[in-house]
N, C-alpha and C positions, 0 to 999 in steps of 0.2 A: 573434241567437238568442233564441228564447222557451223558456217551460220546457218546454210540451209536445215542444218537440221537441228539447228535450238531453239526457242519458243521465247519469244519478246512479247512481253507487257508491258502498255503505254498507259500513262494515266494523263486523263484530260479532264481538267475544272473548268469548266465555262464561267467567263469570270460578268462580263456584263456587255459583250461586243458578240462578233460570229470570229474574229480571229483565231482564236485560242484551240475553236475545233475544227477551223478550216486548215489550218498549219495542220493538226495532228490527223484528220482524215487524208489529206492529200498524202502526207507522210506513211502513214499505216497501207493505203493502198497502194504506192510505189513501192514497197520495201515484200510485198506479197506477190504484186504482179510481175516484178522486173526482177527480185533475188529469191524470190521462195520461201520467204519466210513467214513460221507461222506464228501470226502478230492475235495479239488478244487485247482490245481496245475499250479500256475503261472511263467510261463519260459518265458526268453527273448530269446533264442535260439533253435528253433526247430530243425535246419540244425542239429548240435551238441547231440540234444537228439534221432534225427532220428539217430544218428551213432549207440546209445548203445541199441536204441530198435528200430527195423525196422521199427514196426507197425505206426509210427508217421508219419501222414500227414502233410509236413511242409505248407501245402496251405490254411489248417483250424486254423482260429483264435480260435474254439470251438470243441474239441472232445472228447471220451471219448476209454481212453485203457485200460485192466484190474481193471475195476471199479471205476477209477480215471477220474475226468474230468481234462482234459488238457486246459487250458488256453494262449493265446500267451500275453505276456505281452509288450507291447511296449510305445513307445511315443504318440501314437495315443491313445493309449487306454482310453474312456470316465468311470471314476471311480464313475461314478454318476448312471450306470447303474446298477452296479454293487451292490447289499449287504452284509454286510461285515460278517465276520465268528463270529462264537464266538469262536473257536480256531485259532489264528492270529501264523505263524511260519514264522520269520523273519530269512531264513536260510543260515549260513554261513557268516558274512559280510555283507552280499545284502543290502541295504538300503529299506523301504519299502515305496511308493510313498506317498507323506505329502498328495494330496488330498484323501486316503485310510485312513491316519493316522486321518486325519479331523471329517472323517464319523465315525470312532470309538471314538473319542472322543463325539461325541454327544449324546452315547446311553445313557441312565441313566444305566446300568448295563454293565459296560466294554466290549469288549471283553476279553480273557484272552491273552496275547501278550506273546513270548517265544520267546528269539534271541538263537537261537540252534548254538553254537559254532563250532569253529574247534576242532578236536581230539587232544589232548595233553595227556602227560604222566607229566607236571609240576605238583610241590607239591602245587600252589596256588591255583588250580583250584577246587579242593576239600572245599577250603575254600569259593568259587566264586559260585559253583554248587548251583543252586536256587533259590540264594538271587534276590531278585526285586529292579529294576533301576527307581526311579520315573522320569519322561520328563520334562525337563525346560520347554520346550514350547506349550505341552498340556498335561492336566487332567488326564495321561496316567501311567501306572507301564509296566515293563518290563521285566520279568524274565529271568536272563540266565539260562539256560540249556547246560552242557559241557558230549557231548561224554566222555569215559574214560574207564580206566583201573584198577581201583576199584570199593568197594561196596558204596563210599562214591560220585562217578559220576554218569552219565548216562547211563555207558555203553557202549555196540556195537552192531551195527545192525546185526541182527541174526534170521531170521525166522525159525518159529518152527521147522522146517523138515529139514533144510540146513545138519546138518550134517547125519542125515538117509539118506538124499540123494547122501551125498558124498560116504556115506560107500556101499551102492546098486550099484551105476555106479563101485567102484574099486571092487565090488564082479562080478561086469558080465561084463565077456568078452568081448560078443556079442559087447554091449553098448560101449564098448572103440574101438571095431574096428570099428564099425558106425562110430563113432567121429574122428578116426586117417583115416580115408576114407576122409570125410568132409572134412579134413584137406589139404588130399591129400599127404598122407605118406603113404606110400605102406605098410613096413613093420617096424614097429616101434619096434616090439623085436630085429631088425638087430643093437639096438643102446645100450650101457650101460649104458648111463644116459642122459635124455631128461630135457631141460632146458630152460623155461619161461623167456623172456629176454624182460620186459615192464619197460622203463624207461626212463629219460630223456637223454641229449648228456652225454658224459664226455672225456675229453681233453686224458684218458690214456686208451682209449677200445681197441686201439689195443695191450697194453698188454696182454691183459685178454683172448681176440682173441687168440693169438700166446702163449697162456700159454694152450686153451683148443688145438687148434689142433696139440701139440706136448705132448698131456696128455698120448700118447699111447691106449688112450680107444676109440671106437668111442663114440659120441659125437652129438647129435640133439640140435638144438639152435633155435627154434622159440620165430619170434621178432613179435610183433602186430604191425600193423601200427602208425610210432609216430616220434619224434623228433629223436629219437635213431635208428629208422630204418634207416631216411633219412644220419646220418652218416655213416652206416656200407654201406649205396648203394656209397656215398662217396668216403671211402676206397677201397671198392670193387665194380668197376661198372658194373661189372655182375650184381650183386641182383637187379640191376635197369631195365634191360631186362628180364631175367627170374625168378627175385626173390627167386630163390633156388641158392647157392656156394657148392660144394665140397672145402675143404682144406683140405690135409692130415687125419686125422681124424676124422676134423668138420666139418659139414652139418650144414650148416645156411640157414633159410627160413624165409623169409619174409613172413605175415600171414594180411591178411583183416581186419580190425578195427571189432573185434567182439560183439555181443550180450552178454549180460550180462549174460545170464544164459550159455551161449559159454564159455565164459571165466572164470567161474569158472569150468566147467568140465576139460579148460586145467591146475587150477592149481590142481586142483585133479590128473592129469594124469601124471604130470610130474614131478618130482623129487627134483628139485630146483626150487625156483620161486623170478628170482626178480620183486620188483613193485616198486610202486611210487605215492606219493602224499598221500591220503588218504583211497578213498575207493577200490583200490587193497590190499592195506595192511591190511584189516579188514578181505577183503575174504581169504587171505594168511595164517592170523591166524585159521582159520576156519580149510582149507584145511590139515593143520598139519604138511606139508610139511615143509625141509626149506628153509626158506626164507632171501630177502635182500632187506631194506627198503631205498629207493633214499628219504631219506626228499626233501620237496623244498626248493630248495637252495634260498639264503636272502642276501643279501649283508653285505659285512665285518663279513663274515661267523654265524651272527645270527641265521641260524639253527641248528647251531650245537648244542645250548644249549636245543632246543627240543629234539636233536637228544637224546644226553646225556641223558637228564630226561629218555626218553623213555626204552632207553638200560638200566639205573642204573634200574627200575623195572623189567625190560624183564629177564635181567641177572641175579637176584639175588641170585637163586637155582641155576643156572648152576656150573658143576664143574669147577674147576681156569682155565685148560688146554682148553675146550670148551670156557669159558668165555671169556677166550683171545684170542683168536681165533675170532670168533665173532665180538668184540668190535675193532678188529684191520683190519678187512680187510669192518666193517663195516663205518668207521670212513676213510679208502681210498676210501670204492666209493662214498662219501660225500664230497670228497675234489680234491685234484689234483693229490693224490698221487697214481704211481705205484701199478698195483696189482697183479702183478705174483706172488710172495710169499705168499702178506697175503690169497693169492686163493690157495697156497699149503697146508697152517695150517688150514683153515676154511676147505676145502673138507674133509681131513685128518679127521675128527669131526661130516662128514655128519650121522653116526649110532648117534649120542650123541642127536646131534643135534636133529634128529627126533623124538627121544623115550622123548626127555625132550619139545619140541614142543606140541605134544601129551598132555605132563602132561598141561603146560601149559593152552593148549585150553580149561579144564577141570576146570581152577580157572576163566577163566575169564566168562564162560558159570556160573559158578556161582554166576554171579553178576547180571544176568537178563540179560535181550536186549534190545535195545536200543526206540525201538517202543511199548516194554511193559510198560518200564519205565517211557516212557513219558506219556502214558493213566495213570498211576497209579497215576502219577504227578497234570494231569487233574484232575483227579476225586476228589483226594484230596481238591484242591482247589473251585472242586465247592462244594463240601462237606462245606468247611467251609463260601462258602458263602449264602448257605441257612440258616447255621445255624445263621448264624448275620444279616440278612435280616428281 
């Protein structure tokens, strides 16, 4: 069997963010448009997946969008009607429903089962990437497969043309005035520096606030619609009636829960980009721009030791004066602390920052993408079960 012509099943639990189904749509579509393959994509949350891609009819149990069959996955759903893949992607966490797990035990030729991990930057995961988990309770292996930041992981999702694409939109004008229209910004050169503000709450934003609109510069701050919007509508209940504040300065606008292919042209177009979770942050890297990564916060501050891993590779080229910069105003929007300062030493850095981001996106593009990896992963494997067959 080759991959083109085996049948992948992905299962996606939308857990309480848009990550979960943004990884797994971008993923499903790359792996159908660029290798042919025929992907069956099983979601528990349409509402949700309609956010990041409009085309989704949350009314059909069965559809198909950019070459992907969409599946609604629920409690209802009879899995006896259903045949199972021979590429089985158990994605994120999700658990995949035991009568599914039943029917793939019965084949005499497995399916091949992949729990595709969360992204981490830990030194253990390297030693975790591939290995197969045989099942207590049926006849079954399991391989993980872990996202990454080396040559020794999986990778990150990357289609072929993402960054030609980014370079053509910041080469034509035209195209960014379209987009800053769409937006409903008049005149976006009126601002020195435009700013992507997707993230969760945090207890000290109105520092951060009162540190841009007395920056002396003016100042564009669009917030996608999110947990951090509904704060800054909060503080400021303006943005709750017309979603755009003047303060001194700073020009805050509240912005529509966008389209995935939206939201990467804003963080193309704008200058700083923070994100959060997962798959902003993967686009973030792409876009070359810099950026500020909100890990999910864990209790008894447990993310920070992701966080950590993450920065000690990110940072390692960087110069000391960048580097600490960086690690110090990154490590306040992860916690509780203040960030009027460490946003004076980090901006102060934004030339460093971008030309070593740049270099950056260039090591990790060398590591392959994430949906190449995993075909090549496949084939391997069926490779070797022919030949013991």
């Amino acid at each position: 069997m080759s991959v083109s012509s085996s049948r992948w099943d992905i299962f996606c639990a939308v857990i309480d963010n848009f990550g979960d189904i943004g990884i797994c749509w971008r993923l499903s579509r790359q792996l159908a448009s660029e290798h042919g393959v025929n992907v069956r994509l099983w979601v528990d949350d349409l509402a949700s997946f309609q956010r990041i891609c409009p085309q989704i009819n949350v009314d059909e149990m069965q559809q198909t969008v950019a070459g992907v069959n969409i599946m609604l996955w629920s409690a209802r759903t009879s899995w006896a009607e259903y045949s199972v893949a021979d590429v089985v992607i158990e994605a994120l966490a999700c658990s995949i429903p035991m009568p599914y797990q039943q029917q793939m035990a019965k084949h005499d030729v497995k399916p091949l089962w992949l729990n595709l991990e969360y992204l981490s930057a830990e030194d253990w995961v390297e030693g975790c990437h591939g290995l197969p988990s045989p099942q207590p309770h049926l006849p079954l292996d399991k391989y993980f497969f872990f996202p990454g930041f080396t040559a020794a992981t999986g990778g990150l999702l990357q289609e072929t043309a993402l960054q030609q694409h980014a370079q053509s939109f910041s080469a034509d004008t035209v195209a960014q005035q379209q987009f800053w229209q769409q937006l409903d910004i008049k005149d976006p050169s009126y601002y020195a520096q435009k700013i992507s503000l997707f993230a969760y709450d945090h207890p000290q934003l109105s520092t951060l606030v009162n540190c841009w609109r007395q920056s002396g510069q003016t100042i564009l701050c669009l917030v996608p619609e999110g947990a951090l919007a509904t704060q800054l509508s909060g503080l400021y209940p303006q943005l709750s009636i017309s979603r755009e504040l003047v303060i001194d300065a700073l020009t805050i606008k509240i912005l529509p829960f966008m389209p995935q292919d939206d939201y990467d042209k804003l963080l193309w177009a704008c200058d700083i980009n923070f994100v959060r979770g997962e798959d902003s942050i993967i686009r973030a890297h792409w876009a070359g721009k810099p950026f500020i990564w909100q890990i999910y916060r864990q209790q008894q501050q447990a993310h920070l030791e992701k966080l950590n891993a993450f920065m000690l590779r990110y940072c390692a080229q960087m110069p000391v004066d960048t580097c600490e910069a960086v690690q110090q105003f990154w490590l306040q929007w992860n916690t509780d602390g203040l960030l009027d300062k460490s946003w004076q030493k980090f901006s102060a850095n934004l030339v460093q920052i971008a030309e070593y981001n740049r270099l950056w996106r260039v090591a990790l593009t060398a590591n392959g993408d994430l949906a190449s990896n995993l075909v090549h992963f496949v084939e391997k494997k069926f490779i070797m079960r022919r030949n013991f067959s």
